[in-house]
C-alpha angles and dihedrals in degrees: 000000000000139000122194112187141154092042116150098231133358109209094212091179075198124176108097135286092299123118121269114243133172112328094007088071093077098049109104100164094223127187125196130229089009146175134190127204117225114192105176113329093321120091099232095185142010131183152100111323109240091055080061103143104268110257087023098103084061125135081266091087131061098232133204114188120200088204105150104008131096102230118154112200130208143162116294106269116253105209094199099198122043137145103198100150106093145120110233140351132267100226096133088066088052081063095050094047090048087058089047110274111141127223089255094047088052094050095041086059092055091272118108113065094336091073091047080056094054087047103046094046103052084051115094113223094259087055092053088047097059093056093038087058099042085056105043086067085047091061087049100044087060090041108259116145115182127012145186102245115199131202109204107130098077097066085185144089084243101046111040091047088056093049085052090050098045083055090043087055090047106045095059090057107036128093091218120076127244134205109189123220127192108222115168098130090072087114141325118277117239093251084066109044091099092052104031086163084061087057097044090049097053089047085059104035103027117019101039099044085050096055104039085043086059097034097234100143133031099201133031115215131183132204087233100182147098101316103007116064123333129228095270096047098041089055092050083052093047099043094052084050091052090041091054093052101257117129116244134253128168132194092212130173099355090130094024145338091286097158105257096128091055093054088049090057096047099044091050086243111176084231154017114203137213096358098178091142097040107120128205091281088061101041083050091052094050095048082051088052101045085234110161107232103225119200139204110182084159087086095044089054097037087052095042098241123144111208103098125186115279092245093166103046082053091045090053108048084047103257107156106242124209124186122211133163107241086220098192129135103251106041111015122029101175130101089176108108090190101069081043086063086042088063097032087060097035099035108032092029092249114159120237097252088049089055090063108033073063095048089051132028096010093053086048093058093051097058085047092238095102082118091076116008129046110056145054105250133129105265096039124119102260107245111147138163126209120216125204097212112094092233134044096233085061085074087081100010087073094049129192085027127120091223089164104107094169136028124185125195115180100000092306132125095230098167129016119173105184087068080072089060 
C-alpha cells in the first residue's frame, strides 16, 4: 500500500475512460495540495490532502510526502507510437540531413528503413534484447509508463517474428508496459522490390496469420504513403488483420496527402498516425469515425521540416488528439514525452493542458486500454509520475529537461531520483 500526500498539484485528468475533444481537452481535473491512496495496483482515493479518510496516513502505508517540494503528479504517460526494437542506430544519416539530404533521398539510396532491416537482421535476439531493455528504463525514467511497441524492421517471416518475440520476452519481465504492435508492412525489402504483390501476399497469408495464431501483437499497422504502401494494398493488409482478429493502426500522410486517413476512417481503426498532409475532408472523416488522430511532431522537428500536423484544426472540430513520441532510430531519436509536449505547444500551438490530456488518457484510448490507464480515478490502475516543477505547464515550459523524479507502475515506486539527492 501506498500513500502519496502533500503533492502541489495532482493532474486527475478525471471524467471517465472517454476520449478527450475539443474543450475537454483542457480539463485536467486538478486538485491542489493533493494526495492519492494506492492499495495493490488500484488508486482507492484521490483528493486534497487535508480530506484524506481519517486512519488512512498509519504505519500501514509506505508514504512519500511531497512537504516542501514543489512536485506536480499526473497520470503515467502512454507514448502511443514507438519503434523501439532495432539493431543500431542511423546516425550516419543525422549527419547527411544536417548537410541537406532529405528522408526520401536517404531512403531512395537504400537508407531509411531499409538500412534498420539490414541491422536488425543481422542482430541476434539477445542482441535486440539488450537495447529493448535499455530502452524500456529509458521510457520510465522520463516518466513513460506504458507504451505501443512496433516491429517493422524485419520485413520477413523470420524477422518480424523475432522483433515480436523479443517484445513477448520482455514484456513478462519489465516493469514498463508494452502494447505490440505487427508492422511488416513498414516498406518493401529489397528481395522484393521487383514483386511488391509477392510482399503484400505474404503479409497477408504468411506473416499476419503467424502472428495473430501466436498472439504477438495486439494491433497491425501499415506505412500507408507516397513510396511505402498505397491506399489498395494497405486496406487489404488491414482487412485480413481484422479479419484475423488483430486491432488496427496506420502511418498515413506523413510525405503527402496519400489517403491513409481516410482508410483509417473507413476501416474503424483506433488511429490514424502522423497525419501532416490530411485536409478538412479528412479531418471531417476522422471526427465521423471516432478515430483518434495520433501525432508525432517529434519527426517533423528531428528531420527540420516544417509541415506539422495540423493538431488545432483537429482540437477544434472535435477530433480526439493523442501525442506520442515516434521513438525510432532514423526520424525521431527521443523517448522523452516531455520534449514531445514542448513541440507540440511551441510548434502546433497546443496548450500546455491539451499536451497532456494527448500524452495520457488519449493515448490511452488509442491503444483501447483507457478503462484502466490514463487517469487519476479511483478504480485505475495506479500508474503516476512526480514532477519536480511547481506547475503543470512547467512541464513544457522548461523544455529539453527530465523533470519526471519518481514513476510509479502498479502501485510501485520503480524509479525514484530524489533518493539520489
Amino acid at each position: 500500500m501506498l500513500l502519496i500526500k502533500n503533492i502541489s498539484q495532482v493532474l486527475t485528468l478525471r471524467g471517465g475512460p472517454s476520449a478527450r475533444c475539443g474543450a475537454a481537452m483542457s480539463d485536467l481535473g486538478i486538485i491542489e495540495d493533493g494526495a492519492i491512496l494506492i492499495r495493490a495496483e488500484r488508486i482507492v482515493w484521490v483528493g486534497p490532502t487535508r480530506e484524506l479518510p481519517a486512519g488512512e496516513s498509519n504505519s500501514h502505508y509506505e508514504v512519500f510526502d511531497g512537504v516542501g517540494l514543489d512536485l506536480v503528479a499526473l497520470p503515467g504517460f502512454v507514448d502511443s507510437h514507438t519503434h523501439p526494437v532495432f539493431g543500431g542506430t542511423r546516425s550516419d544519416e543525422y549527419d547527411l540531413r544536417s548537410q541537406g539530404k532529405t528522408y526520401q533521398e536517404i531512403a531512395a539510396a537504400g537508407g531509411g528503413i531499409r538500412a534498420s532491416v539490414r541491422q536488425l537482421r543481422a542482430a541476434s535476439p539477445e542482441q535486440l534484447s539488450v537495447r529493448v531493455e535499455r530502452h524500456f528504463r529509458q521510457f520510465l525514467e522520463h516518466g513513460t509508463t506504458t507504451i505501443e511497441a512496433k516491429s517493422g524492421y524485419g520485413l520477413s517471416l523470420e524477422d518480424e517474428l523475432k522483433s515480436l518475440q523479443v517484445l513477448a520476452a520482455l514484456r513478462s519481465r519489465s516493469r514498463l508496459e508494452v502494447v505490440p504492435t505487427f508492422l511488416g508492412a513498414h516498406d518493401v525489402p529489397d528481395e522484393f522490390r521487383d514483386s511488391r504483390p509477392e510482399y503484400v501476399r505474404r503479409i497477408i497469408e504468411e506473416m499476419i496469420p503467424r502472428v495473430a495464431r501466436e498472439g504477438l501483437a495486439s494491433f497491425c499497422d501499415v506505412f500507408c504513403d507516397t513510396g511505402y504502401f498505397q491506399v489498395g494494398e494497405a486496406r487489404a493488409i488491414l482487412q485480413a488483420a481484422k479479419e484475423a482478429g488483430l486491432k488496427l493502426r496506420i502511418h498515413a500522410d506523413q510525405l503527402a496527402r496519400s489517403g491513409g486517413a481516410s482508410l483509417a476512417a473507413e476501416l474503424g481503426a483506433l488511429s490514424a498516425d502522423h497525419l501532416e498532409y490530411i485536409d478538412r475532408r479528412d479531418i471531417t472523416r476522422l471526427r465521423k469515425a471516432g478515430t483518434m488522430a495520433t501525432l508525432v511532431p517529434g519527426s517533423t522537428f528531428n528531420l527540420g521540416l516544417n509541415r506539422y500536423p495540423p493538431a488545432r484544426s483537429l482540437i477544434e472540430a472535435g477530433v480526439p488528439v493523442a501525442l506520442a513520441t515516434d521513438f525510432n532510430p532514423g526520424s525521431c531519436f527521443t523517448l522523452n514525452m516531455q520534449i514531445i509536449l514542448s513541440i507540440a505547444c511551441s510548434q502546433m500551438r497546443m496548450t500546455p493542458a491539451e499536451a497532456i490530456t494527448a500524452a495520457t488518457i488519449n493515448g490511452a484510448c488509442s491503444l483501447g486500454l483507457s478503462e484502466r490507464l490514463g487517469s487519476l480515478e479511483e478504480g485505475k490502475q495506479a500508474d503516476i509520475v512526480l514532477m519536480n516543477v511547481a506547475n503543470y505547464r512547467e512541464i513544457p515550459y522548461f523544455f529539453g529537461v527530465n523533470h519526471c523524479v519518481v514513476t510509479v507502475k502498479k502501485g510501485n515506486i520503480v524509479i525514484n531520483r530524489l533518493e539520489r539527492t
